[in-house]
Every structure is written in C-alpha cells, then in structure tokens.
C-alpha positions as CSV (number, residue, x, y, z in Angstrom):
1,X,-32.5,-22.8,13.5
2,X,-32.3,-24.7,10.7
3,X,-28.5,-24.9,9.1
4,X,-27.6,-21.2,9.9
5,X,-24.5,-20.0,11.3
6,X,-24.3,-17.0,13.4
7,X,-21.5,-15.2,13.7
8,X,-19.8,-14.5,17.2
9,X,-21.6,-12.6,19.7
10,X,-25.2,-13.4,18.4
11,X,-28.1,-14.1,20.5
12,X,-31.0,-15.5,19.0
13,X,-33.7,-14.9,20.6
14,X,-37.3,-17.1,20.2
15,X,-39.7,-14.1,20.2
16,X,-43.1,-15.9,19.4
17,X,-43.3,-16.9,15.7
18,X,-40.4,-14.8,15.4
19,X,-37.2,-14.2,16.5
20,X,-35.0,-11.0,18.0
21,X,-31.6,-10.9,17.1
22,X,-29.1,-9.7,19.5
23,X,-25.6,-8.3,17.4
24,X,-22.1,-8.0,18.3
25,X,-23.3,-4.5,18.0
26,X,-25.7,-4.6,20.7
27,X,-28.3,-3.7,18.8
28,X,-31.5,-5.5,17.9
29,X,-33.1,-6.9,14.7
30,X,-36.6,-8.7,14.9
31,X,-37.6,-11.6,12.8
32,X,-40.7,-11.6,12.4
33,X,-43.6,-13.2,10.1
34,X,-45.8,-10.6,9.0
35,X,-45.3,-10.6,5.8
36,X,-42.8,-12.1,4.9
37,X,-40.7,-15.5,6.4
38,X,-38.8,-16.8,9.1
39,X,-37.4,-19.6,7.6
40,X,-33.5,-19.0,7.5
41,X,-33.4,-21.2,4.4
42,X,-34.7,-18.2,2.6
43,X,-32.4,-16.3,0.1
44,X,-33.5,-13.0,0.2
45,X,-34.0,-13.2,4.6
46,X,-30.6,-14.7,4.9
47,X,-28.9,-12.1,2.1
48,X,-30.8,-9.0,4.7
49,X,-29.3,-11.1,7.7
50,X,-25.6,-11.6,6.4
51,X,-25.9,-7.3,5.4
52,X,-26.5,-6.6,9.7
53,X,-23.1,-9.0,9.8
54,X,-25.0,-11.3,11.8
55,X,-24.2,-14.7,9.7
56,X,-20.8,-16.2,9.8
57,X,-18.6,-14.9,7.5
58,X,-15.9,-17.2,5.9
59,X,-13.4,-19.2,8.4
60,X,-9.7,-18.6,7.8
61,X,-8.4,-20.0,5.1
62,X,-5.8,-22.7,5.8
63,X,-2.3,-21.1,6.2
64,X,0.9,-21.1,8.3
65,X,1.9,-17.9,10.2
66,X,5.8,-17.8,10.9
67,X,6.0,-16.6,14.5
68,X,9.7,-14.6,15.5
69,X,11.3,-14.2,18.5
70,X,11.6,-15.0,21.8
71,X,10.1,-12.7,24.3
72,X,6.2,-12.7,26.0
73,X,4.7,-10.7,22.8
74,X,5.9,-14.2,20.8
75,X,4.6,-16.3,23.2
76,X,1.4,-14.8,22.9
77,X,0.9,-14.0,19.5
78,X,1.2,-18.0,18.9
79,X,-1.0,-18.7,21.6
80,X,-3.6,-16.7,20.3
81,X,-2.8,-17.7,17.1
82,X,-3.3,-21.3,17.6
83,X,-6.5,-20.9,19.7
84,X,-8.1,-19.0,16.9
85,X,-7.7,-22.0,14.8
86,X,-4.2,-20.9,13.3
87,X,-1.6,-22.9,12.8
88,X,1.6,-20.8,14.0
89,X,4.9,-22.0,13.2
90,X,7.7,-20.7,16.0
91,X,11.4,-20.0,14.3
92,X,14.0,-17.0,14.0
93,X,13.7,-14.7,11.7
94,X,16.2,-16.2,9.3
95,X,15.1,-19.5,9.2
96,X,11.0,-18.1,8.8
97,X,12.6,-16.1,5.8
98,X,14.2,-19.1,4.6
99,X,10.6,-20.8,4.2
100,X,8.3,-18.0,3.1
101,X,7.4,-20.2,0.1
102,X,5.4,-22.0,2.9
103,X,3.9,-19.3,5.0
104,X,1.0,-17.0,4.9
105,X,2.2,-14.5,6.8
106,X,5.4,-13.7,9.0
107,X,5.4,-12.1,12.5
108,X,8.1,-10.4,14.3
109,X,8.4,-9.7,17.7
110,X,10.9,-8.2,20.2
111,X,11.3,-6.6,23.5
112,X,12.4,-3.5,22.0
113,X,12.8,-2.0,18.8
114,X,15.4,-3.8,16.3
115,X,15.7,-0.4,13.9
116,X,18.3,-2.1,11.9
117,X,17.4,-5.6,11.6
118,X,13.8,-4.5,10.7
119,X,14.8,-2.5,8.3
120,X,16.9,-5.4,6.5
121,X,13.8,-7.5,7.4
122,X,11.6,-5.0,5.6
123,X,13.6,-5.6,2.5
124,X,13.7,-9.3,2.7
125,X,9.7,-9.9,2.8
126,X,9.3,-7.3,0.4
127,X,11.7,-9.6,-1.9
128,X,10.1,-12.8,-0.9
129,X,6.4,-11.8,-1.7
130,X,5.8,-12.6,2.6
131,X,3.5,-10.3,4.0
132,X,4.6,-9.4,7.9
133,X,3.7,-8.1,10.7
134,X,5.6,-6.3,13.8
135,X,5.7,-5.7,17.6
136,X,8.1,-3.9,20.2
137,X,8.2,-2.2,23.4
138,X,9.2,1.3,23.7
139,X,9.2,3.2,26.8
140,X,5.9,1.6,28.5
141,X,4.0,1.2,25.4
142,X,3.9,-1.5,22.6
143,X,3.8,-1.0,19.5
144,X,2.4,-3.2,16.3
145,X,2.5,-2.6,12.8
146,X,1.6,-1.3,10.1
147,X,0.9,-5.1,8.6
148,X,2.8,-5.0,5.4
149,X,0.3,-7.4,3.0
150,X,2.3,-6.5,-0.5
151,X,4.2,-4.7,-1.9
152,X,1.8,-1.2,-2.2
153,X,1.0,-1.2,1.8
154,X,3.2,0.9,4.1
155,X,6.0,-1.6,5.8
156,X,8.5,-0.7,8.4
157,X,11.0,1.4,6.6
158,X,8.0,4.0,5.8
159,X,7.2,3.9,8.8
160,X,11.2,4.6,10.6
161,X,11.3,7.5,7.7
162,X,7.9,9.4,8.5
163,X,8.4,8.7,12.6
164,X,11.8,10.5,12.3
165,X,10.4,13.4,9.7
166,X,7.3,14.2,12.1
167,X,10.1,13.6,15.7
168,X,11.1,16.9,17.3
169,X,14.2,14.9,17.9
170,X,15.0,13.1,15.3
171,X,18.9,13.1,15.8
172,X,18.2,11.6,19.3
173,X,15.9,9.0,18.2
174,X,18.8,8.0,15.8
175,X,20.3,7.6,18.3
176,X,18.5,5.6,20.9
177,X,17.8,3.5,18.1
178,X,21.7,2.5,17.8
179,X,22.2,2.3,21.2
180,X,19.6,-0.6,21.2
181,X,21.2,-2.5,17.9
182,X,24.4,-2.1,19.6
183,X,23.1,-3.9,22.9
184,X,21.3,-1.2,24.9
185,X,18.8,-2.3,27.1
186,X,16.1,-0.3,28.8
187,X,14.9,-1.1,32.1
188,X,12.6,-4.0,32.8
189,X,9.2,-2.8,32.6
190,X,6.3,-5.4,35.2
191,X,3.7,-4.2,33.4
192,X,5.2,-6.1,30.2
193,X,3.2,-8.9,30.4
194,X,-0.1,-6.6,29.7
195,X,1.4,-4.7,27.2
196,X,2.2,-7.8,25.3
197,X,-1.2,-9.1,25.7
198,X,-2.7,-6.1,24.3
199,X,0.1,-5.8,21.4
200,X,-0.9,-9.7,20.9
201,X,-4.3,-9.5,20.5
202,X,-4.1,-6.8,18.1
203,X,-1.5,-8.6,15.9
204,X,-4.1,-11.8,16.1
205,X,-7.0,-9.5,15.6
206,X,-5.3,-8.5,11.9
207,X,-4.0,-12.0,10.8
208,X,-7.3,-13.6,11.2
209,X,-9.3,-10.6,9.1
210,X,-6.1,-11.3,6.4
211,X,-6.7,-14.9,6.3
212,X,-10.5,-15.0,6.4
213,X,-10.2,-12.5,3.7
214,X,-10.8,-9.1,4.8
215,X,-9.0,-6.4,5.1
216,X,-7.1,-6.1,8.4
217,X,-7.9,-3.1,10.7
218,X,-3.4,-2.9,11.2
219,X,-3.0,-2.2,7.2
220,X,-1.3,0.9,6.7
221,X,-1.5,1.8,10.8
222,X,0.8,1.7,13.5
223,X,-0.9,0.9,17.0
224,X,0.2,2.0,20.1
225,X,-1.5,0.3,23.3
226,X,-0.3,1.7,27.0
227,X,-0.9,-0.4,29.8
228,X,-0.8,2.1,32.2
229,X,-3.8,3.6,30.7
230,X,-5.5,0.7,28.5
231,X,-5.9,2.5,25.4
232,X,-4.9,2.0,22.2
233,X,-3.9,5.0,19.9
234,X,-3.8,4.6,15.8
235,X,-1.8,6.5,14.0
236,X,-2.0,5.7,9.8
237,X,1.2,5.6,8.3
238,X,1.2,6.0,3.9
239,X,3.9,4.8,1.8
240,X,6.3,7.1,1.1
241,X,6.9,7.3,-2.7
242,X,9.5,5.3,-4.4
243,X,13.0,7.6,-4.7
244,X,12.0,9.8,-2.0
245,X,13.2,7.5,0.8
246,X,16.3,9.3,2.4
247,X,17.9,7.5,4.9
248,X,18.1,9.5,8.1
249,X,21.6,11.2,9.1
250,X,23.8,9.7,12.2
251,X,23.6,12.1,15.6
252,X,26.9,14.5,15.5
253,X,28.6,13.4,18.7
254,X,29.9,16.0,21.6
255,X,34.0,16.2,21.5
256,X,34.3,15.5,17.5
C-alpha cells in the first residue's frame, strides 16, 4: 500500500477498489473511491487517516533510560524496555544520578516502598533536570508513579504529602514507612511476579509516549494494579504549592 505506515493493531483490509480499515479501536473506516482517492500518497486522505490515529506516529526518539534496582519489577521494566526498542541502562540509584547528563529518563524500582530514599531521590532529579519514574509493592498491590517529567509535574514527595493528608491513619503510615527504611520486611508475596508485570508494563507504557513525544498517560497519576483482581485503579495526584509542603509528624510511641 504504497509507502504508508500503519500504526499497531491495524488491519487493512482490500475491500474492492477500496479498502476497510480495521483500528486499534476496533472500529471501522472504509476507503473508498467514490469521489474522491485511494491512493495513500494523497495529502489530504493521509492527513483524514493520521486524525482516526491509524498512521504511525513518530518512533521514540533515541535516548537512554537509567533502570534502578534489583528486584523482578527492574528486571522487567528493562526487558520491556529494550524490546520496545529502548535502550535501558541497569545501575543503582547513585551511580544513574551520577550520569543524568546522559539519560532520558530515570526509573526506580523496589520491592517495597523506600519513603526516605525516594524522597532524597525526589530532590536529586528535581536538581539534575532527570525526569523519573517509580515502582513498589505495598500490601498485594504495586504501585507506579506519578512520572515526574520536570519540574511543574507532581513527583514523589507530593505524592508522600497528599497520601498522608487524605490517610485515616496517617501516624501509622509514618510509621510502617520507618519500619521499612529501617529494615522491615513484609512477607513474601507469590503473586509478585504478576504484580510486577502489570507495574512494568505500565512504567514501559509511559516512557515510550515520553520519548515518542506524547504526553504519558502516568503524568501527574499514581497507578495502582492488584493482581488478585487484575485491575488497575488511577488516582491523579497535583503538585502541592511551593511553601506549603509540611513534612509529616513522627508517630508518638506507647511508654514515652
């Protein structure tokens, strides 16, 4: 069909002198020649064409995504990466930090939530002009996101701030939190593998629509996906104002 390109998950269809589209919508357009063309060369049929989303759009532009961490979410995230025609680049945190001058786009990912680490990490990107991404396990579902792309998008320390304003237990949150920084550990969960999957393709899902130029569905939105169930909630998550950040107050302890 001449020198078009269709974009994933179309079916063209030879329909007599014509053709019928099949979208990624599953819907259907028909080409068809009365009055008018079926050539594909033809501006004005290819600018109707690339409005249904049917023609390719741009491919991702070439860019290095720092992958972080050690755990079946990072293993994952640069598989997918990589077979989406990414180049990932595997490191710890620190030394991904140390060459944001050379990455598109940092992801970290852990088997639970590093509240404090994250928060520093928030900070750091922020600094470096790196936009980032996240993922973690918390009780059986995994969470990614919001992807921070500058400096005017939600990031993680937003989010912490709003999650413990909106908790009903805030002061125990707090303190679950610390208990993981300071080596907690819940118990293994066997349907991690899935959860990661899901978390993964999510994460994948929003680097490619940030590198191809579009604006990632995970900007300014945290995702939740349960294995146990197979959905995916969204919850959007706004910047909070400069000088309103407050820091959230430790847990008074029983006995002191």
């Amino acid at each position: 069909m001449n020198d078009v390109r269709w974009t994933g998950g179309v079916s063209p269809i030879p329909a007599g002198e014509g053709w019928l589209v099949h979208t990624p919508a599953e819907e259907f357009l028909a080409i068809e020649p009365d009055g008018g063309t079926t050539d594909l060369t033809d501006p004005e049929l290819r600018s109707a064409l690339a409005a249904e989303g049917v023609l390719a759009g741009p491919a991702p532009r070439p860019g290095t995504v720092g992958v972080a961490g050690d755990c079946p979410l990072a293993d994952a995230v640069a598989d997918l990466l990589t077979r989406t025609g990414i180049r990932a680049l595997r490191g710890t945190e620190d030394e991904l930090i140390g060459r944001a001058a050379g990455l598109a786009a940092l992801v970290a990912c852990a088997p639970w939530l590093p509240d404090r680490r994250w928060t520093e990490l928030d900070a750091r990107c922020l600094a470096a002009g790196l936009p980032w991404h996240r993922g973690h396990a918390e009780g059986r579902r995994w969470y990614t996101g919001p992807f921070r792309t500058g400096p005017a998008d939600a990031g993680y320390t937003d989010t912490r701030t709003r999650r413990l304003a909106a908790s009903p237990w805030p002061d125990e949150l707090t303190a679950y939190w610390r208990w993981l920084d300071e080596g907690g550990r819940p118990e293994p969960d066997p349907a991690a593998p899935i959860g990661a999957a899901m978390a993964a393709a999510l994460i994948t899902a929003d680097l490619r629509a940030w590198l191809c130029g579009e604006d990632p569905p995970g900007r300014g939105v945290q995702a939740g996906a349960d294995p146990a169930t197979g959905r995916v909630a969204r919850h959007p998550v706004l910047p909070i104002p400069a000088g309103l950040m407050r820091e959230a107050p430790a847990p008074a302890r029983a006995g002191r």
